[in-house]
C-alpha positions as CSV (number, residue, x, y, z in Angstrom):
1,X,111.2,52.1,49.1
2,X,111.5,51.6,45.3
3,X,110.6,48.6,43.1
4,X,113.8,48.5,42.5
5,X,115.0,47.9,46.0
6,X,112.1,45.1,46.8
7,X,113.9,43.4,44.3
8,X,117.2,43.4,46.2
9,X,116.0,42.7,48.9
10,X,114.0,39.6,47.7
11,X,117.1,37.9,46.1
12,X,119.0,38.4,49.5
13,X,116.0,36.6,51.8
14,X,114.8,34.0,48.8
15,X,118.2,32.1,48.8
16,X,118.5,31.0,52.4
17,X,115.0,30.0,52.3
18,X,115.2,27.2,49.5
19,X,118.7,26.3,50.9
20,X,117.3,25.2,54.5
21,X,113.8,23.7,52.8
22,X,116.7,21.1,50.6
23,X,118.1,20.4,53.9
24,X,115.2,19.5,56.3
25,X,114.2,17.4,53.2
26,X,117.3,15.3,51.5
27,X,119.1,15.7,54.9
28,X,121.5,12.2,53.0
29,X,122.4,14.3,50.1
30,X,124.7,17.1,51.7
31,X,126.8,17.0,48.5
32,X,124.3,18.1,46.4
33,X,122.6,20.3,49.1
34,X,126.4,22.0,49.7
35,X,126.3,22.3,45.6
36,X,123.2,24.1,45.5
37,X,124.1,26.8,48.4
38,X,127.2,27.8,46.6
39,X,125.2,29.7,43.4
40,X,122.8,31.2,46.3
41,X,125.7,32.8,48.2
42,X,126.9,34.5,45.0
43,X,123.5,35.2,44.2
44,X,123.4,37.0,47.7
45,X,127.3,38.7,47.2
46,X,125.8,40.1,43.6
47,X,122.8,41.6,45.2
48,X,124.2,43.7,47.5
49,X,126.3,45.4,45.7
50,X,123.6,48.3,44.4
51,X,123.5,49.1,48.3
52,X,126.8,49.9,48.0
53,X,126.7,52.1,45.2
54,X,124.4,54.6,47.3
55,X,126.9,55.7,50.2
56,X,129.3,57.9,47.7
57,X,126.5,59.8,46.3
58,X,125.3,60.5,49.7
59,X,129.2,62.0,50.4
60,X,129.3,63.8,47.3
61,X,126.1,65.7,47.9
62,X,127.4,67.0,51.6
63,X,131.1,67.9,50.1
64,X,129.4,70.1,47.3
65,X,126.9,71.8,49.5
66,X,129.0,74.5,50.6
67,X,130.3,75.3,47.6
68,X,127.2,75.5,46.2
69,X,125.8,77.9,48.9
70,X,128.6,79.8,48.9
71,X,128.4,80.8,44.9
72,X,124.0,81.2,45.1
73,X,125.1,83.5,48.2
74,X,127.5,85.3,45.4
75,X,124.6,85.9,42.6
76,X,122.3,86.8,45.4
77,X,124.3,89.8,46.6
78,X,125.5,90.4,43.4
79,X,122.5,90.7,41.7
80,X,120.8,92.7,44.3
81,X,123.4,95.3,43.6
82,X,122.9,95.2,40.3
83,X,119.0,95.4,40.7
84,X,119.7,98.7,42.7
85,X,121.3,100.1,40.1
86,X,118.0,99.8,37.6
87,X,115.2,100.9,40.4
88,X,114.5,102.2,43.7
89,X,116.9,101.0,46.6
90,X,115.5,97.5,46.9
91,X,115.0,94.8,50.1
92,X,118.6,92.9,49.6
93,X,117.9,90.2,52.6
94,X,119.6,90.8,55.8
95,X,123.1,88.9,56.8
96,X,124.2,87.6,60.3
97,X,127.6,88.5,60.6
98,X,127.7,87.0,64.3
99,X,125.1,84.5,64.6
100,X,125.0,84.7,68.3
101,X,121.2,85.1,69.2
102,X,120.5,85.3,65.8
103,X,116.7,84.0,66.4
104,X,116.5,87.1,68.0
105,X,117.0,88.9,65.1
106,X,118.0,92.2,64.7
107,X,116.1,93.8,67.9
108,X,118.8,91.4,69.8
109,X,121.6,93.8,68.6
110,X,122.6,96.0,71.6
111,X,125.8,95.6,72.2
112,X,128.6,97.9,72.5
113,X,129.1,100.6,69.9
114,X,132.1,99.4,68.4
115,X,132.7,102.3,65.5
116,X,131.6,103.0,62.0
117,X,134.6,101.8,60.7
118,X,135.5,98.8,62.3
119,X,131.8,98.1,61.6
120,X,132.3,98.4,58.2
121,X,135.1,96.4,58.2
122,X,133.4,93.4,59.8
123,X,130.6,93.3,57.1
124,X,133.3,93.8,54.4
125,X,135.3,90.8,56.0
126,X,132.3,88.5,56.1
127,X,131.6,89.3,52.2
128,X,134.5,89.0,50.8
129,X,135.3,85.5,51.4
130,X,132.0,84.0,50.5
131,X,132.4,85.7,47.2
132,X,135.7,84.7,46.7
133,X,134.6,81.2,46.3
134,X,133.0,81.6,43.3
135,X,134.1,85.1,42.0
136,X,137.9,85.0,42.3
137,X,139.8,88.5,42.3
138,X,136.8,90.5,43.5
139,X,137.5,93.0,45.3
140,X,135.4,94.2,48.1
141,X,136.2,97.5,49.9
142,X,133.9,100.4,52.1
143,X,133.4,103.6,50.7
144,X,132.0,105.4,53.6
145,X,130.7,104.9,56.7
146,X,128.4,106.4,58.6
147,X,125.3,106.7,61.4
148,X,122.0,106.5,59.3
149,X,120.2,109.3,59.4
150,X,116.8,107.1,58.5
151,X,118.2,104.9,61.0
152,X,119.0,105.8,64.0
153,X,121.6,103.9,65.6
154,X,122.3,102.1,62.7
155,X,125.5,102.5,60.4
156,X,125.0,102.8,56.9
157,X,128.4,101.7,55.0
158,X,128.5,102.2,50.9
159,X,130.1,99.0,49.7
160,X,131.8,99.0,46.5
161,X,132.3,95.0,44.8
162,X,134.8,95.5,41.8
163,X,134.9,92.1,39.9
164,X,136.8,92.1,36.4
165,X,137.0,95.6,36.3
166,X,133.7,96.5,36.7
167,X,132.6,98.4,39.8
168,X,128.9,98.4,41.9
169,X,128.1,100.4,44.8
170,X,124.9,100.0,47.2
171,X,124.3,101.0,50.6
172,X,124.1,98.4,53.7
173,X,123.5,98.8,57.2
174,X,124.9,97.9,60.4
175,X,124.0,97.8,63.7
176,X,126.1,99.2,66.1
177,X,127.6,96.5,67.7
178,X,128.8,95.1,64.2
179,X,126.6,91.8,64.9
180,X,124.0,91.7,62.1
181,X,123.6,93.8,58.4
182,X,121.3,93.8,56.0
183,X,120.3,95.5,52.7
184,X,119.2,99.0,50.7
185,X,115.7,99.8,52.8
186,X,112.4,100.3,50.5
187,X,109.1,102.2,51.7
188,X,106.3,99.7,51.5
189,X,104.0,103.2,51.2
190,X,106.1,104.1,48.1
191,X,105.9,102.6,44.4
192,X,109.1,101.9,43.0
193,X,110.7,104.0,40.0
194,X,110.5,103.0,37.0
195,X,113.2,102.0,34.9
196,X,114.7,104.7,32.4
197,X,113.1,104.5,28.6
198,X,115.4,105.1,25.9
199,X,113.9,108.5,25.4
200,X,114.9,108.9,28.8
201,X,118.3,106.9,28.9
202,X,120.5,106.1,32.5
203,X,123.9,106.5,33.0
204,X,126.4,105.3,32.0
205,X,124.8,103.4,28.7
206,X,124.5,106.1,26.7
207,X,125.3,106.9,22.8
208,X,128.3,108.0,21.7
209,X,129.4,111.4,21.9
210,X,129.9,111.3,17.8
211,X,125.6,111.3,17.5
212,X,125.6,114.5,19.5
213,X,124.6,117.5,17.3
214,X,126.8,120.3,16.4
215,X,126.6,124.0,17.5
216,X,129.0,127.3,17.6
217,X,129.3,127.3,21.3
218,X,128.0,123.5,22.9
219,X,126.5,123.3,25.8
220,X,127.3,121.1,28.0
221,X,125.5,119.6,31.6
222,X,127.4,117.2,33.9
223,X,125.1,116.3,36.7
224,X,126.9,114.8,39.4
225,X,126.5,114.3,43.5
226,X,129.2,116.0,45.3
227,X,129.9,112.7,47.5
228,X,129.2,110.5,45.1
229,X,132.7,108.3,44.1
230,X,131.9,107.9,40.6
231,X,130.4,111.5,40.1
232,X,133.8,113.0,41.5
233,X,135.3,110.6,38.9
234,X,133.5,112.7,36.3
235,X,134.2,115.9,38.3
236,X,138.1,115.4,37.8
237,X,137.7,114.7,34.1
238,X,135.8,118.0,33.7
239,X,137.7,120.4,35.7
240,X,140.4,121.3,33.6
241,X,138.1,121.0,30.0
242,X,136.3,123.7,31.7
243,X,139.3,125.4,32.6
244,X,141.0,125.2,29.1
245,X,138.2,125.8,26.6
246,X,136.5,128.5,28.8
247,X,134.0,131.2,27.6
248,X,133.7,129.1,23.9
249,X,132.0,126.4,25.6
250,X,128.9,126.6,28.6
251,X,130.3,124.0,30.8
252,X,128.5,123.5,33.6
253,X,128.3,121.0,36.8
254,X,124.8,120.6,38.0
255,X,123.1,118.3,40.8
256,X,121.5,114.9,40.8
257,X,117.6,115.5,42.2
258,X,118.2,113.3,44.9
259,X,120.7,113.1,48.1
260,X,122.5,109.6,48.6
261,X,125.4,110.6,50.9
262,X,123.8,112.5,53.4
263,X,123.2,116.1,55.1
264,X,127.2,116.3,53.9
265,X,126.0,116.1,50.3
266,X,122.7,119.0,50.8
267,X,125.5,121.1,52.0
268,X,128.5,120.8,49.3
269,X,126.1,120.7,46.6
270,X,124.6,124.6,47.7
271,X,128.1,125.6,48.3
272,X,129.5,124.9,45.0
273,X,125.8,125.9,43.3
274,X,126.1,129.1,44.6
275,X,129.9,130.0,43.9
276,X,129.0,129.0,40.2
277,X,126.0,131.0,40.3
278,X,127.8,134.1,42.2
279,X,131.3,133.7,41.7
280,X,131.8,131.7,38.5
281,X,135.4,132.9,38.0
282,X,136.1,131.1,41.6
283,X,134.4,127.9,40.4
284,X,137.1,125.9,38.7
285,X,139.5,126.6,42.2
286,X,137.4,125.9,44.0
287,X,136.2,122.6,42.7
288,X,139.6,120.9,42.0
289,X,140.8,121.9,45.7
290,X,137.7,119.9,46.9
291,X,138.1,117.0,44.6
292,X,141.4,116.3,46.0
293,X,140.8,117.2,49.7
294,X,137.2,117.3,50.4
295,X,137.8,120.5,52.8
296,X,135.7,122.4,52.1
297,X,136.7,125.4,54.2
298,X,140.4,125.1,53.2
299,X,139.1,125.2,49.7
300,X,136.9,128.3,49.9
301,X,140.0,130.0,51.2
302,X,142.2,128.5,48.6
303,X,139.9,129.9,46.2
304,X,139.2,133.5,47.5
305,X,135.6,132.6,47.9
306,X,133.5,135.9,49.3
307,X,132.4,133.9,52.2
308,X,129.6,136.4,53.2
309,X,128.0,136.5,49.6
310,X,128.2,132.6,49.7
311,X,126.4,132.1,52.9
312,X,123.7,134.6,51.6
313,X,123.1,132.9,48.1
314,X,123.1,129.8,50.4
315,X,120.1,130.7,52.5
316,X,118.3,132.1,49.3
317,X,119.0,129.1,47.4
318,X,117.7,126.7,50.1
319,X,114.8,129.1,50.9
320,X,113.7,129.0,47.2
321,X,113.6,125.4,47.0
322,X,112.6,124.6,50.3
323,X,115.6,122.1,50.8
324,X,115.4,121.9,54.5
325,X,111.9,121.4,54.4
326,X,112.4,118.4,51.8
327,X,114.9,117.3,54.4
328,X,113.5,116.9,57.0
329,X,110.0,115.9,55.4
330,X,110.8,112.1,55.1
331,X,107.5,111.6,53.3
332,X,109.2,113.1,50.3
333,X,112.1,111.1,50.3
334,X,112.6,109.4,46.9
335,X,111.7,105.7,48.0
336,X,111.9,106.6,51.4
337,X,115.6,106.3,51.5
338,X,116.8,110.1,49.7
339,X,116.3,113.5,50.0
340,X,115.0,115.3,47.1
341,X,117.4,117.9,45.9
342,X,115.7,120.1,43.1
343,X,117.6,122.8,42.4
344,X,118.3,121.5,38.3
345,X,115.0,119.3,38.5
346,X,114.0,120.5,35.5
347,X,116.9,119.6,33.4
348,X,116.7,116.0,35.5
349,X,113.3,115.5,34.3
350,X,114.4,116.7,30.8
351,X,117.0,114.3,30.4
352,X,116.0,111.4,32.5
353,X,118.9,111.5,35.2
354,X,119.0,108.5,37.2
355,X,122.2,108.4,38.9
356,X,125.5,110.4,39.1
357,X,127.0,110.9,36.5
358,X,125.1,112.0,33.4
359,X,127.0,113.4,31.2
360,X,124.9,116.0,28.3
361,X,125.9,117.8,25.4
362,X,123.9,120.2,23.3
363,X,120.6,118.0,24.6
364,X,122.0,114.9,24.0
365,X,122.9,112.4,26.8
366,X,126.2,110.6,25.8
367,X,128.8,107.9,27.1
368,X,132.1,109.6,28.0
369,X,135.0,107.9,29.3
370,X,136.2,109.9,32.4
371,X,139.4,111.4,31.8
372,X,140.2,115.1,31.1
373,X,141.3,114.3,27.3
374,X,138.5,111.7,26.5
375,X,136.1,114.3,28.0
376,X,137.5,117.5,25.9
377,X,137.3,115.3,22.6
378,X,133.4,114.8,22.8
379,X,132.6,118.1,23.6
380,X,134.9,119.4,20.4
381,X,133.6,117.0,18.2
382,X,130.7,118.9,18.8
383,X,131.6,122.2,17.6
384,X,130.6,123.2,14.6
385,X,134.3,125.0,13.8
386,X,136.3,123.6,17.1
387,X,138.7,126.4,18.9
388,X,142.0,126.0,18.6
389,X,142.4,124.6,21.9
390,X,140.8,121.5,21.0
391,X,144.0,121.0,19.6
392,X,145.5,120.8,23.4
393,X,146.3,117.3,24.6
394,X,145.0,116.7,28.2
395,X,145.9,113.6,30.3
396,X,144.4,110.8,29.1
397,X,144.4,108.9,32.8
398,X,141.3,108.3,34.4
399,X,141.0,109.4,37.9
400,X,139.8,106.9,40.8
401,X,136.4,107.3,42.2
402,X,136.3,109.4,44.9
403,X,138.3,112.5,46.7
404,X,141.6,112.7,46.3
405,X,144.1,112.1,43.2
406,X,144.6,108.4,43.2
407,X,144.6,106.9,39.4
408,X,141.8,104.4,38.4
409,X,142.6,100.7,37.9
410,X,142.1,99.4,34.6
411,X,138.5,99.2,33.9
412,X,137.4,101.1,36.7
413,X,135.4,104.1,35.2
414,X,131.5,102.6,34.6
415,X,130.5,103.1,38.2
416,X,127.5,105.4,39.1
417,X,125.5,106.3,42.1
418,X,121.8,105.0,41.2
C-alpha cells in the first residue's frame, strides 16, 4: 500500500477515536461532544472519496484490453509479412484457430481431413476479423491451397492481406483438420539471406525506367515464377509488348532461382523455358493461353507446340541442371523452405533477383507499372531511335495478380513473391 493510502486510511480510524475519548470523559457535555462529531463525520465522508476514484480506472483498463490485443495482433501479422518480404521465410508465431486442446499443441491436431480449401478458409476467417479492428477495409483472401510438400500432412495456403491498396503475400500452414496454423517455416541449420544492397536492388523499388541506358535493339529480362500472382501480373503486361515490337527488341521471360509454388511451378517453368528456347515463334501463344487458363495441355495444343521436341528439351534441360536432384535434395532448399531452380542463375546473381517480378532493361533493373502500355513505354524510351511501333497505344489497364483476365483494383500492382 502507498503513503498515500496510510493517509486515508488514518483520517477514517483517527476521528472515531477522539470522538469516543470526549465522551467517556465529559459524558455532561453531549452538546459540545455532538458539536465536535459532526466535523469528524465530514472529515470521514471527504476521505473516502480517493477510494472511489480507483474502481473506473480498474473498468477502463478491462474495456480497452481487447482492443488493444486485437490491433498488436494486427502489427504482429502484419509485420511478419512484411519482414518476409526483405529475408528468408521467417518464424511468424503459430495461431489457434480452435483452441480445443490447444495445450496440446499442434501434435493434438488429428482430426478429420476436412479439405484444402475449407481449411483455408477457416484461417482466412479467423484473420480477418481481428484485423479489421484496427485495419478497416483490409481485405484478406487465399491464393492457393495446398498439401505441403515439406510438410506432410500439413496445408500450406498463400494468403494475400491488401490494406489501402497495397498487397502482401506469405505462406501459412494448416493442419488438416483446420484446428491450428502457424507461420512461413525457417531452417535453424540455415543462415538467413541477406537483404538486397543497392548494387543489387529487390523488386519492386527500383529506378525509373528513364535512368536506363539507351541501345539500337534493348534487351530486356523479366524474371518471373510461373505461379507466382504478381509475376503473372507482369507476364500479362509483357505479352503483347513482345508480341508488337518483335525481332527490334530481345524480350525475354526468364525464371526466379528459387521455387515458391510447388512441383507445379518446376514443371511450367521447363515447359515454357524450353518452347522459348525451341520454338520461340510458339512462345507468345502459348504464354497468353496459360495466363488466362493455367492449362497447360490445352495451351500447348492451342499453340501448335511440337509436343515430342518439348518433352525432349524438357529432360535435357532438367538433366543439365540437375533440377530433380535439387528437388528432391531438401538440403539445398533456399532456407529450407524452396527449391532451387537455376536455369537463369547467372543473370539472378547478376542482377540481384529476390522475388518475382524483376523487371531489366539493357542491365538496368527498373520499376515498371504492370500494364501492356506502361510496360512498352520503358522499354522505347530506351531505344536509341524507337520503331515506329512505339507509336502503338496498348491498354493501359493493369491486369489482376494471378491466372485469368480479371482487372486489378486500384493500387493493386506492387505485389511480389519474395
Amino acid at each position: 500500500m502507498s503513503r498515500k493510502d496510510n493517509n486515508f486510511d488514518s483520517e477514517d480510524s483517527e476521528g472515531p477515536e477522539e470522538e469516543n475519548e470526549e465522551s467517556e470523559e465529559q459524558k455532561e457535555e453531549s452538546d459540545m461532544a455532538a458539536k465536535k462529531e459532526k466535523p469528524k463525520e465530514a472529515g470521514k465522508s471527504k476521505s473516502s472519496k480517493p477510494k472511489e476514484v480507483k474502481e473506473p480506472k480498474q473498468a477502463g483498463r478491462s474495456r480497452n484490453h481487447v482492443p488493444r490485443y486485437a490491433f498488436f495482433a494486427g502489427v504482429f501479422l502484419i509485420v511478419g509479412i512484411l519482414i518476409g518480404a526483405i529475408a528468408a521465410p521467417s518464424l511468424t508465431g503459430g495461431i489457434v484457430i480452435d483452441d480445443t486442446d490447444a495445450a496440446d499443441g499442434i501434435a493434438a491436431a488429428t482430426g478429420t481431413d476436412i479439405g484444402a480449401d475449407a481449411a483455408a478458409a477457416m484461417l482466412v476467417d479467423f484473420i480477418k476479423p481481428r484485423l479489421e479492428q484496427s485495419y478497416p477495409g483490409i481485405e484478406v483472401v487465399y491464393k492457393n491451397a495446398e498439401e505441403s510438400e515439406q510438410l506432410p500432412g500439413i496445408y500450406e495456403v498463400i494468403i494475400e492481406m491488401t490494406f489501402q491498396g497495397q498487397p502482401q503475400s506469405a505462406p501459412y500452414y494448416v493442419t488438416k483438420d483446420g484446428k491450428y496454423a502457424f507461420g512461413g517455416l525457417l531452417d535453424l541449420g540455415e543462415e538467413l539471406l541477406e537483404p538486397a544492397t543497392p548494387d543489387q536492388p529487390a523488386t519492386p523499388d527500383q529506378p525509373p525506367a528513364s535512368d536506363v541506358p539507351k541501345s539500337d535493339k534493348p534487351v530486356v529480362d523479366v524474371f518471373i515464377m510461373s505461379y507466382c500472382p504478381y509475376g503473372l501480373q507482369m507476364q500479362k503486361a509483357a505479352l503483347p509488348v513482345m508480341e508488337l515490337l518483335g525481332d527490334n527488341a530481345d524480350i525475354t521471360i526468364k525464371w526466379v532461382s528459387y521455387i515458391m509454388h510447388g512441383k507445379k511451378e518446376i514443371d511450367e517453368n521447363t515447359v515454357q523455358y524450353c518452347i522459348q528456347k525451341e520454338q520461340p515463334d510458339k512462345y507468345i501463344a502459348y504464354a497468353k493461353c496459360f495466363v488466362l487458363s493455367g492449362e497447360t495441355d490445352t495451351c500447348l495444343a492451342e499453340a501448335g507446340i511440337d509436343t515430342a521436341s518439348l518433352d525432349s528439351c524438357i529432360d535435357a534441360v532438367d538433366e543439365e541442371f540437375n533440377i530433380t536432384g535439387l528437388y528432391n535434395d531438401k538440403s539445398t532448399w533456399s532456407g529450407g523452405s524452396y527449391p532451387q531452380y537455376p536455369v537463369d542463375a547467372t543473370e539472378n546473381a547478376q542482377f540481384g533477383v529476390r522475388g518475382s517480378p524483376a523487371f531489366v532493361i539493357n542491365g538496368r533493373v527498373v520499376s515498371v507499372a504492370r500494364s501492356p502500355e506502361a510496360v512498352k513505354a520503358a522499354i522505347c524510351d530506351s531505344f536509341n531511335t524507337p520503331p515506329e511501333e512505339c507509336e502503338t497505344t496498348l491498354d493501359s489497364t493493369t491486369a489482376g495478380p494471378g491466372i485469368g483476365g480479371t482487372v486489378a483494383s486500384s493500387g493493386v500492382e506492387g505485389g511480389v513473391c519474395q
